[in-house]
C-alpha positions in Angstrom: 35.8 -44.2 -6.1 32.1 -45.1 -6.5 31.7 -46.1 -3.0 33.1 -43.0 -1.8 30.7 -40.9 -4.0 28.0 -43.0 -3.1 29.0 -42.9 0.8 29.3 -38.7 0.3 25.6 -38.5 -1.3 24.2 -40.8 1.3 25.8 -38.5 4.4 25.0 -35.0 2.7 21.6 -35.6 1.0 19.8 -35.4 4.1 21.5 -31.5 4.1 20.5 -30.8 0.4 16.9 -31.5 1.2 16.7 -29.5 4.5 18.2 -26.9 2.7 15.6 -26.8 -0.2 12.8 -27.2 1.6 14.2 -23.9 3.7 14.3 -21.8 0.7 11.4 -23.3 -1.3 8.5 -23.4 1.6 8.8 -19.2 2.3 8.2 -18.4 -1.4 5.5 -20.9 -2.5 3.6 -20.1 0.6 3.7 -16.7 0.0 3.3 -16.8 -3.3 0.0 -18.8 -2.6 -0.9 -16.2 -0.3 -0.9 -13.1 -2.3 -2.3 -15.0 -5.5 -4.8 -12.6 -7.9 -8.3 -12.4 -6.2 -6.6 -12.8 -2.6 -8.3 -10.4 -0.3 -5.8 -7.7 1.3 -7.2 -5.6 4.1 -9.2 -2.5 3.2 -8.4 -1.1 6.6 -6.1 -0.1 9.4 -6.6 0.5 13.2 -10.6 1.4 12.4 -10.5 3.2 9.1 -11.6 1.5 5.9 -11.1 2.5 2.5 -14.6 3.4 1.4 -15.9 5.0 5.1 -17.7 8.3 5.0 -15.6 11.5 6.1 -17.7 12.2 9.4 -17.0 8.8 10.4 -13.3 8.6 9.7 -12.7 11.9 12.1 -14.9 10.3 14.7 -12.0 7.7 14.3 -9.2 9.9 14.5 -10.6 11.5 17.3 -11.0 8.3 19.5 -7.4 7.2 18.1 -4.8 7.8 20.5 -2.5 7.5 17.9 -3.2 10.4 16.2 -3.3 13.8 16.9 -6.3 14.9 14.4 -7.2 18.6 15.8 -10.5 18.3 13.9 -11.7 20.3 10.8 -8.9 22.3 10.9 -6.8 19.1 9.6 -8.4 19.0 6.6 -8.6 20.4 3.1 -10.2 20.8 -0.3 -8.6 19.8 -3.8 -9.3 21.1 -6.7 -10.3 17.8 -7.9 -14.1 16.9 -8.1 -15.4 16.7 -4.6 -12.1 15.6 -3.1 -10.7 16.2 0.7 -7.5 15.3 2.3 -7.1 15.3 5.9 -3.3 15.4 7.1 -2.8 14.6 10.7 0.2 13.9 12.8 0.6 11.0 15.1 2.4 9.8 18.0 4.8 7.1 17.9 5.4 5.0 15.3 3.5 7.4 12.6 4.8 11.1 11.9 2.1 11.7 9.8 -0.8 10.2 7.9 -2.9 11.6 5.0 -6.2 10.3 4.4 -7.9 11.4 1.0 -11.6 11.5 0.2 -13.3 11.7 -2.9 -17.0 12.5 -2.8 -17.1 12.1 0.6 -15.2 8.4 0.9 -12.0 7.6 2.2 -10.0 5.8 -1.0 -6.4 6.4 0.0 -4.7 6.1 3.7 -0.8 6.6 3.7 1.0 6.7 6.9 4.2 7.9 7.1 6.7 5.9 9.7 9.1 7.0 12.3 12.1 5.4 11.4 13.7 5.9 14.3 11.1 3.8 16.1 10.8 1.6 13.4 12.6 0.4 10.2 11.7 -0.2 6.4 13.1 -4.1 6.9 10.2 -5.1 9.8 7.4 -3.7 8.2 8.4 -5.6 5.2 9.4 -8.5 6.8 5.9 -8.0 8.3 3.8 -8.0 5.0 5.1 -10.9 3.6 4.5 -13.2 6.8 0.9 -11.8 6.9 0.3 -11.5 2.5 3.2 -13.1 1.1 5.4 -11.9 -1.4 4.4 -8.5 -3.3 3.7 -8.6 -6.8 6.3 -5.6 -7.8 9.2 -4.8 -5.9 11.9 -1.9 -6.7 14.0 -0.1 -4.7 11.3 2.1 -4.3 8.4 0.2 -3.7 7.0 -3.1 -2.5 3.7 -3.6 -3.7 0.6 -6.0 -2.6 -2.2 -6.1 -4.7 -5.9 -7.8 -4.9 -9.0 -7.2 -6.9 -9.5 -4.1 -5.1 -7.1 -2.9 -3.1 -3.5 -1.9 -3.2 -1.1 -1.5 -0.4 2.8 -0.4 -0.9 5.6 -0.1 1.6 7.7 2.9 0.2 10.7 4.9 0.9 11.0 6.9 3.1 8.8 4.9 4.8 5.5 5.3 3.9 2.4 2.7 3.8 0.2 3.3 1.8 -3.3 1.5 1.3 -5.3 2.5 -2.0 -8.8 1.7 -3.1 -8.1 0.4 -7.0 -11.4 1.0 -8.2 -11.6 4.8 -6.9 -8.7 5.1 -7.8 -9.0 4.0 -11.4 -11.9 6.2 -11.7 -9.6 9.4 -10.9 -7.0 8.3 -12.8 -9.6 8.1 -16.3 -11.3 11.5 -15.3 -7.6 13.2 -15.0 -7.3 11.7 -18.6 -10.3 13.3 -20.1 -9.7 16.5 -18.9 -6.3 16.7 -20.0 -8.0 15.6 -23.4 -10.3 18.2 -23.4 -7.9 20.8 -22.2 -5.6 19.7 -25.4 -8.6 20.1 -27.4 -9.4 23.5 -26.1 -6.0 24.7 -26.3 -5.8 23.9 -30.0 -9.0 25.4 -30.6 -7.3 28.5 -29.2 -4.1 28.5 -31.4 -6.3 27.5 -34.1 -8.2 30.9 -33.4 -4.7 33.0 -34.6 
């Protein structure tokens, strides 16, 4: 009985460790990849997160992927000194919305023809290139470094976000909802 044991670890061990290094190797490396204070890519085809508005729509315009028709693409939120130029594209992206604030691109988000292409490939995609994401939901995936943040989300979108900027709008939106509180009671407390 021991032999054959010992005769049916010797012929199948070789299997057991091809198959764990298979399953382990994917992971660590992207796990390695996508570590905190990894670098993600603050750009796509020529714009960057943090490039001035006349120079992203000198980009769009040169972009044959895009079909930006110039200022009348864009528009102004109520937000402090924000823009967001929406643009259609050709091919693989429907649309794609960049947002400014004071003047600096801090969010890109491209939304994907999925009949061209599907939500599995571009994932697929990221984690070759940035390993696994740090959240992942049936939503979302998400990639994240210092500063920036990029998600894959459904339907398709991709979405690229400068963390910082974004932080700072997120804390502003705070206060004034603080201060409108504040003034609101002030109101009722007027009755």
């Amino acid at each position: 009985m021991s032999v054959i044991l010992a005769f049916l670890l010797c012929f199948f061990s070789p299997f057991l460790w091809a198959q764990s290094e298979d399953v382990a190797a994917p992971g660590a490396a992207g796990n390695a990849e996508n570590a905190p204070g990894t670098e993600l890519p603050a750009s796509y085809r020529g714009f960057s997160l943090g490039m001035e508005a006349e120079d992203l729509k000198g980009a769009l315009q040169k972009d044959a992927l895009f079909n930006f028709r110039g200022d009348r693409d864009i528009s102004f939120l109520p937000n402090r000194e924000q823009s967001l130029i929406e643009t259609t594209g050709f091919s693989f992206v429907r649309r794609a919305f960049f947002q400014l604030r004071d003047g600096k691109l801090f969010v890109m988000a491209f939304n994907l023809d999925t009949g061209l292409v599907d939500h599995y490939s571009v994932y697929t995609s990221f984690v070759k290139k940035y390993g696994e994401p740090v959240s992942l939901n049936p939503q979302e995936a998400v990639w994240e470094s210092r500063a920036v943040r990029i998600s894959i989300e459904r339907p398709l979108t991709v979405k690229y976000i400068d963390k910082e900027v974004f932080a700072d709008v997120i804390a502003e939106s705070e206060t004034g909802t603080s201060s409108e509180l504040y003034l609101r009671q002030e109101f009722l407390d007027d009755f």
